[in-house]
Structure formats: C-alpha cells, structure tokens
C-alpha positions in Angstrom: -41.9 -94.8 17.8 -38.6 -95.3 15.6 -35.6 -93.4 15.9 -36.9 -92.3 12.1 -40.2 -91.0 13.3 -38.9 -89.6 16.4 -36.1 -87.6 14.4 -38.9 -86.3 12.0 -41.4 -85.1 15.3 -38.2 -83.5 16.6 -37.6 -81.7 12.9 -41.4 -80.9 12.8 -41.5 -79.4 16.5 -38.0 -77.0 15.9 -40.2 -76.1 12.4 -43.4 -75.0 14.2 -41.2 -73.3 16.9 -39.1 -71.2 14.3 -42.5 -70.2 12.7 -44.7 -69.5 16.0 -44.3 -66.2 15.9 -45.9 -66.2 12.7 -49.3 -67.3 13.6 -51.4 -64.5 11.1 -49.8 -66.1 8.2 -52.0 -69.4 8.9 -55.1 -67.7 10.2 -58.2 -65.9 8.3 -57.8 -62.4 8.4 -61.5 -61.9 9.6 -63.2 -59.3 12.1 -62.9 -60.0 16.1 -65.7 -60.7 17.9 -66.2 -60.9 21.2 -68.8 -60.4 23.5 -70.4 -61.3 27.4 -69.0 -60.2 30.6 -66.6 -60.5 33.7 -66.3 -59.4 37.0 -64.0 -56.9 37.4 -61.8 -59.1 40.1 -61.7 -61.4 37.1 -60.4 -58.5 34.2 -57.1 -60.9 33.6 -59.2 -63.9 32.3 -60.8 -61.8 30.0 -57.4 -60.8 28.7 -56.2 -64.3 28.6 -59.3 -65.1 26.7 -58.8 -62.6 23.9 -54.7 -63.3 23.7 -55.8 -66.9 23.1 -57.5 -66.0 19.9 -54.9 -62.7 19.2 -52.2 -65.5 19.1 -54.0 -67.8 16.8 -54.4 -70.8 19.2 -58.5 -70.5 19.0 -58.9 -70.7 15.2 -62.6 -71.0 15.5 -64.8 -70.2 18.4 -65.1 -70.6 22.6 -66.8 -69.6 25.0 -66.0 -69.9 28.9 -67.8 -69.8 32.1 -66.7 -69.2 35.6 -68.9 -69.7 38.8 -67.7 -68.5 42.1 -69.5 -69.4 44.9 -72.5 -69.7 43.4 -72.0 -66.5 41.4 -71.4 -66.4 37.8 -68.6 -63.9 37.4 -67.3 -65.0 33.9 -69.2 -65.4 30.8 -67.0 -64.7 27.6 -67.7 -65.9 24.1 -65.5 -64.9 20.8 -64.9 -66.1 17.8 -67.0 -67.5 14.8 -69.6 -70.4 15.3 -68.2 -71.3 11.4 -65.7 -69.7 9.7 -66.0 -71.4 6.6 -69.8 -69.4 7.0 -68.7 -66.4 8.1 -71.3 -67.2 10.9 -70.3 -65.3 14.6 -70.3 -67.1 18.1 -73.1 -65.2 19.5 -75.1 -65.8 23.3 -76.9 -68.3 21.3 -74.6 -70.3 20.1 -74.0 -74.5 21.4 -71.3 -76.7 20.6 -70.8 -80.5 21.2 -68.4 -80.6 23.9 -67.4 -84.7 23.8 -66.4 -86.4 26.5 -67.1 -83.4 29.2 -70.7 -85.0 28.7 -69.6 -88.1 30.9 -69.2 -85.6 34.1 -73.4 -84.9 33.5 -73.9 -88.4 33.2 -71.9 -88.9 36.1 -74.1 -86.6 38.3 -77.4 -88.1 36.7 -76.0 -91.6 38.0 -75.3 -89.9 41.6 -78.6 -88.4 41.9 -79.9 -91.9 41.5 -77.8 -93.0 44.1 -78.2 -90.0 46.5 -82.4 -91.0 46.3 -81.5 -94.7 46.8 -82.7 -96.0 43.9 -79.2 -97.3 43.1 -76.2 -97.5 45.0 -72.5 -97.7 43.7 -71.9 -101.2 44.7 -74.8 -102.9 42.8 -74.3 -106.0 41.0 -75.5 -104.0 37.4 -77.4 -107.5 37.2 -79.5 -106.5 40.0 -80.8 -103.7 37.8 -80.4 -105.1 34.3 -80.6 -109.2 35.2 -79.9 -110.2 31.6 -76.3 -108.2 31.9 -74.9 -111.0 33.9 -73.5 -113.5 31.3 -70.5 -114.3 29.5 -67.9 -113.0 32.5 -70.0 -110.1 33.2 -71.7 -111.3 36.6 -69.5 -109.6 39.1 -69.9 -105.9 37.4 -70.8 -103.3 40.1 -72.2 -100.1 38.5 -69.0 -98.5 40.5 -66.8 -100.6 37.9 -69.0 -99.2 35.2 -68.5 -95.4 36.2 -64.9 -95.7 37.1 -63.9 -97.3 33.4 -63.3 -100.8 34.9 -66.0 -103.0 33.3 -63.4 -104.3 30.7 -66.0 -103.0 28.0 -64.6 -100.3 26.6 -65.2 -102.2 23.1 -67.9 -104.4 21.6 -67.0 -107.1 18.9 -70.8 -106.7 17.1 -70.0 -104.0 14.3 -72.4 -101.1 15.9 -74.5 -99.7 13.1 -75.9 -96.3 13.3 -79.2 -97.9 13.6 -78.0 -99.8 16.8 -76.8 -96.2 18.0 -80.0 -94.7 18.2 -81.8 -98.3 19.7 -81.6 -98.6 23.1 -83.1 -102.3 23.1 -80.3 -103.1 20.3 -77.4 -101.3 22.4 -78.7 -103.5 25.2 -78.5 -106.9 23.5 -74.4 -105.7 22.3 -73.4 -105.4 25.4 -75.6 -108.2 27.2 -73.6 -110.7 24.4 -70.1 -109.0 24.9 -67.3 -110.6 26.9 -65.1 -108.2 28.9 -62.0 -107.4 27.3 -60.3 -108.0 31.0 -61.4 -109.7 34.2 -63.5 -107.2 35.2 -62.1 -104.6 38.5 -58.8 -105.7 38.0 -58.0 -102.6 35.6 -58.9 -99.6 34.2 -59.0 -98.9 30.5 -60.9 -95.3 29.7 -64.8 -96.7 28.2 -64.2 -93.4 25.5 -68.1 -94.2 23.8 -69.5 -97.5 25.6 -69.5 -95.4 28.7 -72.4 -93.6 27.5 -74.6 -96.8 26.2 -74.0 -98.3 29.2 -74.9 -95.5 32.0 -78.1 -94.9 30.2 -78.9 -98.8 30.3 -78.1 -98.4 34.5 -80.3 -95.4 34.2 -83.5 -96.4 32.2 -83.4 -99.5 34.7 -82.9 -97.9 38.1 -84.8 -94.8 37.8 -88.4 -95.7 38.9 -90.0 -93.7 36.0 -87.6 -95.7 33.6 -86.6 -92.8 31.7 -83.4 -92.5 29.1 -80.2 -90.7 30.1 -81.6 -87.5 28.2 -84.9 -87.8 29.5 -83.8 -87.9 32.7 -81.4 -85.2 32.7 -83.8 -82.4 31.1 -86.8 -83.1 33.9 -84.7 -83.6 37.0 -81.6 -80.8 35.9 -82.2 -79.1 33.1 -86.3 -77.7 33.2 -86.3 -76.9 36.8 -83.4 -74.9 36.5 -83.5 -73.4 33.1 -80.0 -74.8 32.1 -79.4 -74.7 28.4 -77.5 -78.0 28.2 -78.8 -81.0 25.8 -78.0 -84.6 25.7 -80.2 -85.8 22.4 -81.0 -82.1 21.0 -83.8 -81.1 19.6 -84.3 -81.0 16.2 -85.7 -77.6 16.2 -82.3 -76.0 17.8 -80.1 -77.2 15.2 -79.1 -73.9 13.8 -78.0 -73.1 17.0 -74.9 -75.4 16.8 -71.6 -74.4 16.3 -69.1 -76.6 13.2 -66.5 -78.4 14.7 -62.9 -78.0 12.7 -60.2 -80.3 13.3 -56.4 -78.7 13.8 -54.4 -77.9 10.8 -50.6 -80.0 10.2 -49.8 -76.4 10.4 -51.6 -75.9 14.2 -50.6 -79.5 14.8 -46.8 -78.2 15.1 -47.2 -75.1 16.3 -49.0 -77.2 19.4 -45.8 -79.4 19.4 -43.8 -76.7 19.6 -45.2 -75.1 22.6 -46.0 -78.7 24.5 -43.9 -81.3 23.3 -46.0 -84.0 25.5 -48.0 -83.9 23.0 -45.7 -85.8 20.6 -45.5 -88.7 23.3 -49.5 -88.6 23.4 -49.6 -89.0 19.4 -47.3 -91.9 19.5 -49.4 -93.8 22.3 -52.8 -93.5 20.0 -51.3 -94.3 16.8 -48.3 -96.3 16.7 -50.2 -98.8 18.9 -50.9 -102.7 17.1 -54.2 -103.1 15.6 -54.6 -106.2 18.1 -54.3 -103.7 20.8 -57.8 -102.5 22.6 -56.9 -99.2 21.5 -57.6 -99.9 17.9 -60.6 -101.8 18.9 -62.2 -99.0 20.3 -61.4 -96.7 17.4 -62.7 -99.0 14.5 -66.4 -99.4 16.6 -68.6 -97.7 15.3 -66.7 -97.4 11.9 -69.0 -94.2 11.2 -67.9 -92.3 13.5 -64.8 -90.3 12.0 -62.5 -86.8 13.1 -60.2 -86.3 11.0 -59.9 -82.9 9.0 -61.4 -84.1 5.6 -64.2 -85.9 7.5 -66.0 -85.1 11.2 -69.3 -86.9 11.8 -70.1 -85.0 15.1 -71.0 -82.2 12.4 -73.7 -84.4 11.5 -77.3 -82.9 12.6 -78.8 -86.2 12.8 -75.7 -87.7 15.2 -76.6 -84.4 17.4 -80.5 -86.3 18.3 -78.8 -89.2 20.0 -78.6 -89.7 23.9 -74.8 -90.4 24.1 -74.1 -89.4 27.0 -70.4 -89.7 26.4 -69.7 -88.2 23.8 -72.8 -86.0 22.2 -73.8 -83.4 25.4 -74.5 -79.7 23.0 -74.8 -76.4 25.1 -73.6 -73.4 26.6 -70.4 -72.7 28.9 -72.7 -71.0 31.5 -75.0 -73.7 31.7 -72.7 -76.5 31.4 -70.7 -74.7 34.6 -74.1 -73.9 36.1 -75.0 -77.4 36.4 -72.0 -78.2 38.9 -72.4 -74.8 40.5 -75.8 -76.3 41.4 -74.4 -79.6 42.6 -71.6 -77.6 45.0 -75.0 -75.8 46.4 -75.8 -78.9 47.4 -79.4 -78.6 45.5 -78.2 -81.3 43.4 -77.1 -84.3 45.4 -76.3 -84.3 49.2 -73.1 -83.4 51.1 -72.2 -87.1 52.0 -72.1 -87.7 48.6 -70.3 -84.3 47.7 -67.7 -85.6 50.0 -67.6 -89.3 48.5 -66.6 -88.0 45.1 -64.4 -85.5 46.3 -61.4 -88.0 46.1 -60.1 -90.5 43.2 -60.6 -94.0 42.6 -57.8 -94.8 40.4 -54.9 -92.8 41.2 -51.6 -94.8 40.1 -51.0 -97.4 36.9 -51.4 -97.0 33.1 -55.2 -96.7 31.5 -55.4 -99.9 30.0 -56.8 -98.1 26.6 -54.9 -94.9 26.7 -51.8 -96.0 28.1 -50.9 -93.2 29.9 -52.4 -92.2 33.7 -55.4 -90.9 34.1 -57.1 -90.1 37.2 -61.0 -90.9 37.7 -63.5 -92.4 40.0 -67.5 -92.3 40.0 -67.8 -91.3 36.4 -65.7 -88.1 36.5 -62.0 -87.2 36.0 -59.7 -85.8 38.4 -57.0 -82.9 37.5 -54.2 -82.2 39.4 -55.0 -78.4 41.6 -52.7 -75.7 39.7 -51.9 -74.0 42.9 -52.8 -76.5 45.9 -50.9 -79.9 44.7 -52.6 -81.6 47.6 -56.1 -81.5 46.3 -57.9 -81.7 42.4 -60.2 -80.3 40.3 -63.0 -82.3 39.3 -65.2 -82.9 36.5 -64.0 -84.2 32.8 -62.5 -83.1 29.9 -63.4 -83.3 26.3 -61.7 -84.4 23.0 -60.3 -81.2 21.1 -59.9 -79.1 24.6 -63.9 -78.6 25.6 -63.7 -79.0 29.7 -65.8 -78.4 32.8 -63.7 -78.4 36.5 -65.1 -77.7 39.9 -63.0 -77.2 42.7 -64.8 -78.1 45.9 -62.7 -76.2 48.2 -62.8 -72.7 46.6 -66.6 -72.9 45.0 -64.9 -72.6 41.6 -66.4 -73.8 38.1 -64.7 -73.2 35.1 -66.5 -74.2 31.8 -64.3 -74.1 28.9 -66.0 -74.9 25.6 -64.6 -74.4 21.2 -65.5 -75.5 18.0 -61.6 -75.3 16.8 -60.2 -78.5 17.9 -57.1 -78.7 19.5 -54.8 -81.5 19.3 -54.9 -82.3 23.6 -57.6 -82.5 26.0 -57.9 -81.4 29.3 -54.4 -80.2 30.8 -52.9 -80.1 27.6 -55.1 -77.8 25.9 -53.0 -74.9 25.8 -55.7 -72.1 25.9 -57.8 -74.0 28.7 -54.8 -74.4 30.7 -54.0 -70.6 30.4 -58.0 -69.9 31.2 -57.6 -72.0 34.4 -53.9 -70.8 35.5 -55.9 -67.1 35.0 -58.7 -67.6 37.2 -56.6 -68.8 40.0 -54.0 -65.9 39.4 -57.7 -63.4 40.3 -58.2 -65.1 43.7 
C-alpha cells in the first residue's frame, strides 16, 4: 500500500471511529426479533448476542449454537432472514455459511480414513490413477486437506456447467499443473478444495458416493442433523439472503480492528500475476460484492461444494462436531491425530498472511489457554464452527450480514466466543 492509500485508510478509520457511536443513523429502524434459548449458566452470551445487533454490528440476521459436553445449552437466533423482505430469522431459517463447510468435508474425509478405506498418506493416484500427471504424482490426500497440493487455481476457465459435473471437474484438475512443487508450501485451496475432496471421496468410499451424498446417509439421516451440502430444491424458501457490508460498516469495522486494513491491502493491492488473483478470477461467475452476490443464487445453492456452499442451522452445524467429540463419529486415535496443527509457522502462499490448518480444518488460537486451539473453520463474512477438545465446547456462529473478517476478526463472533468462556 502507498503512503497515499495508507493516509486515506488512516483518514477513513479516525472517520468511522468519530461516528461509531452513531450506529442507528445507518441501520433500519425495524422491530427486534429474537428468539431460542440458553442455559442459565450461559445468560451473558445471550446478552452479548443481543448487544451485537443493539450496536448495529449484525445488520442482518445470526444465529449461534453452543454444545457443552454433549449438551446443547445455547441456541439463539435474531434478526431478519432479509431485510430488504421484511422476512424474520425464525427456527427455520438456513444460511450458506462458506468456507465453515470445509471442517464437514474434513470429517467426511476422516470417517473414510477412520474405516480404512483411505488413509492420509495415500498417493491420491492410488484412488484416482488418472490424477498423477503433469507434476501431480507425488500428491498424498494429506497434501490435499492441509492446502498443500499447489492447486488452489485451475487455468481452464471453469464454467458453471463444469461446476455442477463431476466428470468435467475431474478432467480440470487431472490436466492442471501445480502452481508450486507440491508439499513444499501451503497456499489456502479457497474453492478447489471442495472439487477436489469430493473426487478423493466418490473414489475411496466403497459405495462411490458424492461428497453430499455421503454426508446426508452416514451424518446427517441417522442423526437428524439439519445441515445440507447440495440442498434440496424443495427447502429453498428456507434460506436466508446474504448482504455484503456497507463503505459505511466497512469503516466502522476499521475503526474497531484496524487489522483489518492490513488484511484489505494483502487481497487487493496484490499483482494480477500473483496466485491470489488467479484464484479470484476462476470461476468468473462467482461474484460478492454489494451490487452483485451469486451465493444468493437458488440454483448455486444445488451444488455439492463442499467448500464453499454447506446451508443449515447453528445447532446442527455445532451438533455435527458435538457428535465427533462423542466419539460416535470417528475414533479417539483419530480424535487425538487432529487435535494438533500441521502448518503452524510461514506465510499462506495465497493469502499471505498465517494461517493455521492441518487435515482439512483450521486451527484458532484458545482465548483463555494459549497453549492449546480451537478447532474447526471459519467462513467468509464471519459464519464459524470451533470445537475445543479439552472442555467439550462447540460454538456454531452463523449470519446473513456479512462482515468484512472471518474467523477471529469477526467482531461479533469473537465477542460470542470471549462470552462463552467468560460462563465457565
């Protein structure tokens, strides 16, 4: 960034923090709504959850889920499923929660593992033989779920056509050399991660079935979990619209973190040589900006992508790991093998910035233990799901009202998480 541009961020972050206070000026004056339940030990989440939308930083809708110890003891929802509609958040309502997908695809993958139909350190050749060309021979399926395939582009335009093929996804990435030598870096797979774990999938599960597929008969049915990757067509009303931030909410989130600025610069004032750029101009269809967001699109919500396109409920997105820390999941051994990182030091090769991951899921650091992490993944615009293995806790964080972060950075998830630990 130029000392130009960095003068006007520092202009634009002292504007937002001189008019923070006056957050009702930008929002819709519209009823509250609120609904669900907490455990009483719990009461100061639920206040942190309703300050989140009293102060304006939840312009739209959330909902949030916490499991302890099996037990669901917070289930909140507020907010409107679409503003612009008038419509409420209600029990009912899903929302597309991005890339908190890739922690379900990640336990998909480990239940294959954990029944020994695949195993980390496969050649993804030995599984998909046709995968092994043009630099790709040495590719474990470990490389693949800790983002160090070198594939987190493809130079084929990808057509929405391709999208929805899995035998034309296939041939993309069959034909594509690795931006990298493979395992010698990590750069964050944002979309290809899902093509490619459902290509590992359809080829090591012995019934052969898609990432989707897979999930609903071995997770979702048997456990009457509410969670969809591909939904059906006939639960579209059910799905909440996504809004991107306001300039005006854009500052205001400045203001408050000014990381933020620094994360900005790294996606946008990058070269359009870089991988970076790459990534974002493939699939040239798929857009989020304010004026234009195509995971609004009912007929983008049918496709198994299982890193981007997951659509359900807080309480069953948390349920699902509360499940796994049961151990009626996967086993303990392999409990314990995810427990720590993979990639703990160095840049993301895409992202430029650290980022912590192994086996398919992210790793945040522990708010109150700075020994140990959370676990699971966050989502673009602040959706997120985090298990903490030591104290039995899920916390399942999803909104409609984008915010400008993800993960740590989302203010109101950040001040969800800081809450549940503050109850124990």
């Amino acid at each position: 960034m130029d000392a130009g541009k960095g003068r006007s961020v520092l202009l634009i972050a002292a504007l937002a923090a001189a008019l923070s206070c006056y957050s009702h000026l930008a929002m819709p004056n519209l009823p509250e709504n609120f609904g669900g339940f907490v455990n009483e030990s719990f009461a100061k989440v639920q206040k942190t959850f309703k300050k989140n939308f009293h102060d304006g930083w939840e312009r739209e809708g959330a909902a949030l889920a916490v499991y302890y110890k099996g037990e669901l003891v917070v289930d909140l929802y507020g907010g409107y499923a679409d503003t612009s509609a008038l419509r409420l958040w209600t029990p009912e309502t899903r929302t597309v929660v991005f890339s908190a997908t890739k922690a379900v695809a990640a336990l998909c993958v480990a239940m294959l593992v954990d029944r020994g139909h695949l195993a980390y350190d496969d050649l993804v050749s030995k599984h998909w033989p046709e995968f092994a060309q043009n630099g790709k021979e040495n590719i474990t399926v470990d490389w693949i779920m800790s983002h160090r395939a070198g594939l987190p582009a493809v130079d084929i335009p990808i057509t929405r056509e391709d999208a929805f093929d899995p035998d034309r996804m296939a041939r993309h990435f069959e034909e594509q050399k690795p931006h990298w030598t493979p395992g010698t870096k990590s750069g964050y797979h944002a979309l290809t991660y899902g093509w490619l774990v459902d290509q590992i999938v359809r080829r090591a599960d012995p019934k052969h079935r898609s990432i989707g597929q897979f999930f609903r008969e071995e997770i979702a049915i048997p456990n009457d979990i509410d969670f969809f990757i591909g939904l059906p067509k006939e639960e579209e009303h059910t799905v909440s619209r996504l809004s991107m931030p306001s300039n005006w909410h854009l500052m205001k989130e400045i203001a408050y973190d000014p990381r933020i600025i620094f994360m900005l610069a790294i996606l946008n004032v990058r070269p359009p040589s870089s991988i970076a750029w790459k990534v974002r101009a493939n699939p040239d269809w798929i857009k989020l900006k304010e004026v234009a967001i195509s995971f609004n699109d009912p007929e983008l919500h049918r496709m198994e992508q299982a890193a981007a396109l997951g659509i359900g409920k807080a309480k069953d997105l948390g349920k699902i790991f509360a499940l796994m820390m049961e151990r009626k999941l996967i086993s303990e051994d392999l409990i314990q093998k995810i427990r720590e990182p993979q990639i703990t030091s160095g840049w993301d090769e895409v992202v430029m910035a650290p980022m912590v991951k192994g086996h398919g899921f992210m790793y945040e650091r522990h708010p109150v233990d700075s020994k140990n992490w959370l676990i699971g993944h966050p989502g673009f615009g602040g959706s997120t799901v985090m298990f903490d293995l030591d104290n039995q806790i899920v916390i399942s964080y999803v909104t409609n009202g984008l915010k400008t972060g993800m993960g740590e950075l989302t203010r109101t998830y950040r001040m969800l998480r800081n809450a549940v630990y503050e109850c124990l």
